[in-house]
C-alpha positions as CSV (number, residue, x, y, z in Angstrom):
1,X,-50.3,22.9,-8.4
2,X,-46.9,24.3,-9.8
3,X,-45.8,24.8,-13.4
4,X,-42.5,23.0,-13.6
5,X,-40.0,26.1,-15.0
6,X,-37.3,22.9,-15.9
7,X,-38.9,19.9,-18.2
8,X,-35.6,17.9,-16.3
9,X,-36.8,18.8,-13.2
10,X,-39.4,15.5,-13.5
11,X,-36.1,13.7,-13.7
12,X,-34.7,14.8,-10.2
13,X,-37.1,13.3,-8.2
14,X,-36.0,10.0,-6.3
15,X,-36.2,7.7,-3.8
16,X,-33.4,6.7,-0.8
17,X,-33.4,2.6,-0.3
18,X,-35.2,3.2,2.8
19,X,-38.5,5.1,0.9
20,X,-37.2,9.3,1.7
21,X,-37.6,11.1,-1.2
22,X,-34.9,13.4,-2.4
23,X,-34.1,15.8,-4.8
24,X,-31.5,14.3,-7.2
25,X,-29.0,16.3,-9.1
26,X,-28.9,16.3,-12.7
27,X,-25.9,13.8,-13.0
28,X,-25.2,11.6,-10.5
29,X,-22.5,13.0,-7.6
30,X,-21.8,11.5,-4.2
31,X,-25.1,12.7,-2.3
32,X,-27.3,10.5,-4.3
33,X,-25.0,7.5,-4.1
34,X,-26.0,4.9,-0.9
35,X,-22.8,3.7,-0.2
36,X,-24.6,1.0,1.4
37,X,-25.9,-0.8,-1.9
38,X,-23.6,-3.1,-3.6
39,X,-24.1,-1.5,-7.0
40,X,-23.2,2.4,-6.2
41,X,-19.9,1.0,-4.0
42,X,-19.0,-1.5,-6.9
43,X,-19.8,2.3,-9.3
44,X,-17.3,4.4,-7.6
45,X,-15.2,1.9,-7.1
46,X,-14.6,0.9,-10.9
47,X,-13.7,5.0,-10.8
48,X,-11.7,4.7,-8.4
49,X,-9.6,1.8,-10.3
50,X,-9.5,3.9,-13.3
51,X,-7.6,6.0,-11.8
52,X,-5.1,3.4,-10.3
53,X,-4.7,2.2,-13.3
54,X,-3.4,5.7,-14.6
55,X,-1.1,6.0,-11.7
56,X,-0.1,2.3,-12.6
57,X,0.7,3.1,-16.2
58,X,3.1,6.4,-14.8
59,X,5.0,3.5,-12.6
60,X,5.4,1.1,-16.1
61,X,6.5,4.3,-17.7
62,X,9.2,5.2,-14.9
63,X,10.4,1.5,-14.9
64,X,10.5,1.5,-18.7
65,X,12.5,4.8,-19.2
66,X,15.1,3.3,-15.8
67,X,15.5,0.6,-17.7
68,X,16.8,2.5,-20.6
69,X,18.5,4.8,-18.4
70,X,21.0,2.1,-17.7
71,X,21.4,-0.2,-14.4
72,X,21.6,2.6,-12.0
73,X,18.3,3.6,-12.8
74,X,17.3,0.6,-13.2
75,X,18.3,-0.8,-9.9
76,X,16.9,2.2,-8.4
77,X,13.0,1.6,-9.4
78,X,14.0,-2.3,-8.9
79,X,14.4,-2.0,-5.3
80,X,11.6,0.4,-4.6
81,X,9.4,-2.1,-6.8
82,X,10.5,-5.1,-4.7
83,X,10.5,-3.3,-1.3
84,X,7.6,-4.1,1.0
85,X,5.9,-0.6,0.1
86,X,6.7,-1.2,-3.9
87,X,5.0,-4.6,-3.6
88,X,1.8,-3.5,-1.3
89,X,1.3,-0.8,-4.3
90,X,1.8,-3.8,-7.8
91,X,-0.6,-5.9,-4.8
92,X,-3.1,-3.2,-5.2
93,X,-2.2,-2.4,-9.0
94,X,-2.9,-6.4,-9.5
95,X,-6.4,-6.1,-7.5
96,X,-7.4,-2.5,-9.4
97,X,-6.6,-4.0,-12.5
98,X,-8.5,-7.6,-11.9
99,X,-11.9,-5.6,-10.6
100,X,-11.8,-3.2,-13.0
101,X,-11.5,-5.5,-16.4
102,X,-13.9,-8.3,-14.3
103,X,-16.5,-4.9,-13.5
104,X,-15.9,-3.8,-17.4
105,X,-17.1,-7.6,-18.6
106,X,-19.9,-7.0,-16.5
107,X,-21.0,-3.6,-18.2
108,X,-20.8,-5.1,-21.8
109,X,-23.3,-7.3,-20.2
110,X,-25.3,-4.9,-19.3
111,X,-24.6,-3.2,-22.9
112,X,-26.2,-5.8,-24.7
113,X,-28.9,-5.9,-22.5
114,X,-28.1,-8.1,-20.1
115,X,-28.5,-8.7,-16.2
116,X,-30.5,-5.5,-15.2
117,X,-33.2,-7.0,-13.0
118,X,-32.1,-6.6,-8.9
119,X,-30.8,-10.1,-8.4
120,X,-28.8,-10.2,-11.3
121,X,-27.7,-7.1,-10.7
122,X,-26.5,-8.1,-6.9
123,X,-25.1,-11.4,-8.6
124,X,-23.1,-10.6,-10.9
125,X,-21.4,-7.4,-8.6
126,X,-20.5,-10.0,-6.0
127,X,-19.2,-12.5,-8.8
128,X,-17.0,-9.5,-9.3
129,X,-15.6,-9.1,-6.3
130,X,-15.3,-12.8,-5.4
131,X,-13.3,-13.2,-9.3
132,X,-11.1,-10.0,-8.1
133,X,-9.7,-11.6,-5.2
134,X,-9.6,-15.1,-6.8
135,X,-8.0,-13.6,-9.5
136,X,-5.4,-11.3,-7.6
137,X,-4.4,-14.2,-5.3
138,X,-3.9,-16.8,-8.5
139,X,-1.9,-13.8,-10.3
140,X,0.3,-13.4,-7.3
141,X,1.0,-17.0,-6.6
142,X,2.2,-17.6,-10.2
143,X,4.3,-14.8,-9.8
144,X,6.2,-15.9,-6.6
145,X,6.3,-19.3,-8.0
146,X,7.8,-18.1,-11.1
147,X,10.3,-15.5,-9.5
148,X,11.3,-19.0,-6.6
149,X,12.4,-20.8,-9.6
């Protein structure tokens, strides 16, 4: 029998979905993740839209200090912003920012105790990405409504 050196090492035991064991790191990282499972693709995906949302807030800055600037500058971030390219990017902005306030709802959820058994789990993650699109199509008809009239 061995001495365990590392009282965390009982910790870095786990199991794969499909029964393997494996020898976890401390924190989690991207070889323990299945990327098959609903819940560790909806985890690094509500990193991922952190992130968009920083570049997001950069592109509110830049349009905010063009339209400061004057209406050279202004006209300059307005027609990247309306160009196909500008528009595919506020498209994903609109989705990053729906999944990642929906997925945040979810986690005060699960802060107050809330929703850990597996079906509830699985549940509420695809009432997240269902309410993402929903929401990002809604958002984006309203806005070409509003802009047509």
């Amino acid at each position: 029998m061995s001495i365990m050196q590392d009282s965390r090492e009982a910790t870095m035991i786990g199991r794969r979905t499909d029964g393997t064991t494996i020898r976890r790191p401390l924190s989690p990282h991207l070889q323990v993740y299945d990327m098959m499972q609903l819940t560790s693709a909806l985890s690094i995906s509500g990193r991922i839209t952190g992130i968009i949302w920083s570049v997001g807030l950069l592109v509110l800055v830049w349009w905010l200090v063009a339209t400061a600037s004057g209406p050279s500058a202004h006209g300059t971030v307005s027609w990247f912003l309306s160009s196909w390219l500008g528009v595919l990017g506020l498209v994903g902005l609109t989705a990053a920012a729906w999944f990642h306030t929906l997925n945040g709802i979810r986690h005060l959820a699960w802060d107050a105790g809330y929703g850990y058994d597996i079906k509830t789990t699985y549940k509420s993650g695809q009432a997240v990405l269902i309410g993402t699109a929903a929401a990002t199509v809604l958002t984006w008809l309203i806005a070409i409504i509003a802009w047509a009239s």
